[in-house]
C-alpha positions as CSV (number, residue, x, y, z in Angstrom):
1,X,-41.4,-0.5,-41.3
2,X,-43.5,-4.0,-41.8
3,X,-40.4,-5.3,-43.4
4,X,-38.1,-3.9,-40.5
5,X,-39.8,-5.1,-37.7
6,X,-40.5,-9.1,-39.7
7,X,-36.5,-9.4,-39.9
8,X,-36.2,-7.8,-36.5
9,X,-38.5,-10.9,-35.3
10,X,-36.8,-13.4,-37.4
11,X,-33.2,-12.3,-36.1
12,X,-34.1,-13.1,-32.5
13,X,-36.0,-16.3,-33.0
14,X,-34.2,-18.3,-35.3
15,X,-30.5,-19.9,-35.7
16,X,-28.3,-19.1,-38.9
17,X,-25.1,-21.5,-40.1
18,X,-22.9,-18.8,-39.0
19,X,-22.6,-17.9,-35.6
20,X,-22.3,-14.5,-34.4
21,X,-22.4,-15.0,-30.5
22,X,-18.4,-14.8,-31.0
23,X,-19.3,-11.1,-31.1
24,X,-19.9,-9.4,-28.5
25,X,-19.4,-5.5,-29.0
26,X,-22.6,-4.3,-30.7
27,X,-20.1,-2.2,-33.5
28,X,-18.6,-5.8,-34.5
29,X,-22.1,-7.0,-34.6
30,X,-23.5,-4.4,-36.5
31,X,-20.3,-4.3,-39.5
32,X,-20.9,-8.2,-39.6
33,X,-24.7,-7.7,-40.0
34,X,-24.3,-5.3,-42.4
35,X,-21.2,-7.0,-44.7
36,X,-23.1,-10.1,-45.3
37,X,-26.5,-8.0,-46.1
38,X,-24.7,-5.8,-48.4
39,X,-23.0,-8.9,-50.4
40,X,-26.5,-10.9,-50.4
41,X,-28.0,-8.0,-51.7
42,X,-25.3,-7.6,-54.6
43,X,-25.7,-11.2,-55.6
44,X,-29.0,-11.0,-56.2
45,X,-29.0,-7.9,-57.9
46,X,-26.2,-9.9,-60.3
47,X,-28.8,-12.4,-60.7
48,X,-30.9,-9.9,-61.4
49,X,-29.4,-8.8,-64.5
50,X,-27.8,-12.3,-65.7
51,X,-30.4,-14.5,-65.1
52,X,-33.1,-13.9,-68.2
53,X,-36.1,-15.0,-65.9
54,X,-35.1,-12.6,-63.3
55,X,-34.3,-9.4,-65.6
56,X,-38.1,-9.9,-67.0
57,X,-39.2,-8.8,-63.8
58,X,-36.0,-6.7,-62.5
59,X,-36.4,-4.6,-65.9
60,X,-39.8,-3.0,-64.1
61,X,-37.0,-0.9,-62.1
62,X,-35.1,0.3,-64.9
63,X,-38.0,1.1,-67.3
64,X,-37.9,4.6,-65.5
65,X,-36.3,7.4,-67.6
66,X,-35.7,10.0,-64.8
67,X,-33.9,9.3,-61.5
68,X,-35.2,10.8,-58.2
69,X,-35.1,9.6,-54.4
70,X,-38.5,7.5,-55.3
71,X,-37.1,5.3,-58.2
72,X,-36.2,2.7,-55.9
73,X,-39.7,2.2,-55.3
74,X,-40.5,1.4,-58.8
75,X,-40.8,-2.2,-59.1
76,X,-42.3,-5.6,-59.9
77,X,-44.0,-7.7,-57.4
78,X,-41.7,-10.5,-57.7
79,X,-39.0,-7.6,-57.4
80,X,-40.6,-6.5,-53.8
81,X,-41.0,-10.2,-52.8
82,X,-37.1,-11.2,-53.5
83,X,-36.1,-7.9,-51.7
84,X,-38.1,-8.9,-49.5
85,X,-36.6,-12.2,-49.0
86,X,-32.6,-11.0,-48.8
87,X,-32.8,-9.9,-45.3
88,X,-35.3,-12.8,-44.4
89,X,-33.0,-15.6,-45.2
90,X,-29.4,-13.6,-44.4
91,X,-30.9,-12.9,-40.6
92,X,-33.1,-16.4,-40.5
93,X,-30.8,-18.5,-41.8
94,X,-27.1,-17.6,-42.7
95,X,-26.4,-15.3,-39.8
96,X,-27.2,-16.0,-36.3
97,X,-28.0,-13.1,-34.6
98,X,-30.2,-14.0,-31.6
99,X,-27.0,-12.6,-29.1
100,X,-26.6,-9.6,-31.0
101,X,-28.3,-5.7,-29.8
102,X,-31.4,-5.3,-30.3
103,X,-30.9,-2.2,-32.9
104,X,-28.1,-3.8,-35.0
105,X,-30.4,-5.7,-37.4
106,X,-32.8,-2.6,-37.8
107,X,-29.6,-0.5,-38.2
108,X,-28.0,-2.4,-41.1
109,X,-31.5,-2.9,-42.9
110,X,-32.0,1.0,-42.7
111,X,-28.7,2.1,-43.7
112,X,-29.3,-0.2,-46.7
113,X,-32.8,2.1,-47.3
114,X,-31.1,5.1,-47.1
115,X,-28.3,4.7,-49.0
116,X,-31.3,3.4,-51.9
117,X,-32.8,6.4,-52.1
118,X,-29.5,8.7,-51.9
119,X,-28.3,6.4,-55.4
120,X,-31.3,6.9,-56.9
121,X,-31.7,10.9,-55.8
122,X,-30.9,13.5,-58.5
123,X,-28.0,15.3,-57.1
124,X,-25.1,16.5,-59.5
125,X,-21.8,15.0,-58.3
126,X,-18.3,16.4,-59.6
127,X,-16.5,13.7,-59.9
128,X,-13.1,16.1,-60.3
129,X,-13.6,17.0,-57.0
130,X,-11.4,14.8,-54.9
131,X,-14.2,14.3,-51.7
132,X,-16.3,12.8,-54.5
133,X,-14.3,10.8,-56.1
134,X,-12.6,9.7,-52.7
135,X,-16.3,9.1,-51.7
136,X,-17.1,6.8,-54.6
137,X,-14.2,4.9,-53.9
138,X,-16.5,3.0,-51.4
139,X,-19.7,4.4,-51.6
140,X,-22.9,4.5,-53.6
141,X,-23.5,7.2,-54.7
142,X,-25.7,9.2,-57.4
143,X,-23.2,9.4,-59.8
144,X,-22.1,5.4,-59.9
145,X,-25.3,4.4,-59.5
146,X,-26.4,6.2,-62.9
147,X,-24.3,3.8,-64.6
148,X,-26.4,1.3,-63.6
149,X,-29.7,3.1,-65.4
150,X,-27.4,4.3,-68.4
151,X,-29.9,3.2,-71.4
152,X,-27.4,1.4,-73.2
153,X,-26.9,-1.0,-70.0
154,X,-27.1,-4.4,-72.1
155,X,-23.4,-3.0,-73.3
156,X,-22.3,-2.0,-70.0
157,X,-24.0,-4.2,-67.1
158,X,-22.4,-3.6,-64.1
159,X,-23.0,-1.5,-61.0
160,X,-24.6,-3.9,-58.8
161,X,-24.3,-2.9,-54.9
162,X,-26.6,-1.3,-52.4
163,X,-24.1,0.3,-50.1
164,X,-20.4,-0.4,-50.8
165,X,-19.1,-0.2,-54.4
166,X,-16.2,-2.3,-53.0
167,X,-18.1,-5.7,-54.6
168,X,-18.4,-4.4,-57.9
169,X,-14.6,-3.2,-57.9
170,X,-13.8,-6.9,-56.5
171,X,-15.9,-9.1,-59.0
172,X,-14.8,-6.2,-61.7
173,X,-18.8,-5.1,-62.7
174,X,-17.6,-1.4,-62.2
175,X,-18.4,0.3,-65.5
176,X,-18.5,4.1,-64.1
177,X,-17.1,6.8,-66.2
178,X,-16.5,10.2,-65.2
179,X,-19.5,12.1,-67.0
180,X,-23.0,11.0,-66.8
181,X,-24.7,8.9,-69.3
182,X,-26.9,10.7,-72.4
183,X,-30.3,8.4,-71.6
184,X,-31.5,6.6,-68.9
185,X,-34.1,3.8,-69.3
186,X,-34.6,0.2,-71.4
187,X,-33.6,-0.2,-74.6
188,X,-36.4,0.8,-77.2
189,X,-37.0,-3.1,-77.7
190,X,-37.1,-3.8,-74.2
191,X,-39.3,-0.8,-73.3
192,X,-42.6,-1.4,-71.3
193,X,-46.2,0.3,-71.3
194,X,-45.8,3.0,-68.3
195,X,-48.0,3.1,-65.8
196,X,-48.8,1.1,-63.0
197,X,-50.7,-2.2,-63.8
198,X,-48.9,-2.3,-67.7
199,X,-45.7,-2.1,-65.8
200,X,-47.0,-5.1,-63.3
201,X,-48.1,-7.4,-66.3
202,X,-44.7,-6.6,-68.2
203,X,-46.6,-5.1,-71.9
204,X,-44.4,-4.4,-74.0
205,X,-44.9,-0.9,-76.0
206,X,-44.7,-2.5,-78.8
207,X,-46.9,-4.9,-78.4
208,X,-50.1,-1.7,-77.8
């Protein structure tokens, strides 16, 4: 709520590079909002996984070995401060959205919530039914998202949006299959001490 209201502020009192006044319906408004926050977001959860530095604190996330609705809360503090910092900068400084309704901003930034905790949930999803697998032609879902926790990830990296699974299918970081994967988690040499200040100063089991 602290987060949705900052943004909200931020949108309405400072100028991004693109301009958005162009649009004036609020449903334009809110697709355009939500676009550019959904391809921020994807890029830095790339970064997340290429960039060495950020993957020693993005790992936090994946160290968890069963999925629910919460495990998007599971994270590093420099995790919570970037996440932090996508909606920031998209509304403060690449999109200006000073003209636009006052409910778009909040609207994309919650639908981005949402759909977090519906990846992360553990719900079974047939993917030989064709309203799943028409689904996850576009969506996130439970089922693509587990290939982004598979154990084995560092063979497999891909997975990367929040909302839309369009960017992964674009940039060609899909790596779904049709059943789920046997273990979810890090690698055994990757794997940190569980718990909540072991997992915030990045201990190694190993190293116990």
């Amino acid at each position: 709520l602290l987060l949705l209201a900052l943004t909200a502020k931020v949108s309405f009192e400072t100028s991004g590079l693109i301009d958005g006044a162009l649009l004036t319906h609020p449903a334009l408004q809110f697709l355009l909002a939500f676009i550019v926050l959904d391809l921020a977001r994807y890029a830095v959860h790339y970064a997340d996984h290429r960039v060495p530095f950020l993957w020693k604190f993005h790992r936090v996330h994946h160290s968890s070995e069963r999925l629910n609705a919460t495990s998007g809360l599971r994270m590093h503090v420099v995790d919570l401060l970037q996440l932090t910092a996508i909606p920031l900068v998209v509304f403060g400084w690449v999109l200006d959205t000073s003209s636009f309704a006052l409910w778009v901003v909040p609207g994309a930034l919650s639908l981005g919530i949402l759909f977090d905790c519906f990846q992360h949930a553990n719900i079974a999803m047939d993917m030989t039914k064709p309203r799943n697998r028409l689904f996850n032609l576009v969506f996130n879902n439970p089922h693509f998202h587990s290939w982004h926790h598979t154990q084995d990830g560092h063979l497999r990296d891909g997975n990367y949006g929040n909302v839309l699974v369009i960017w992964d299918r674009v940039f060609k970081t899909d790596v779904t299959q049709d059943h789920l994967p046997e273990a979810f988690g890090l690698p055994k040499e990757q794997q940190l001490e569980q718990g909540v200040l072991g997992l915030q100063r990045l201990r190694l089991q190993s190293d116990l």
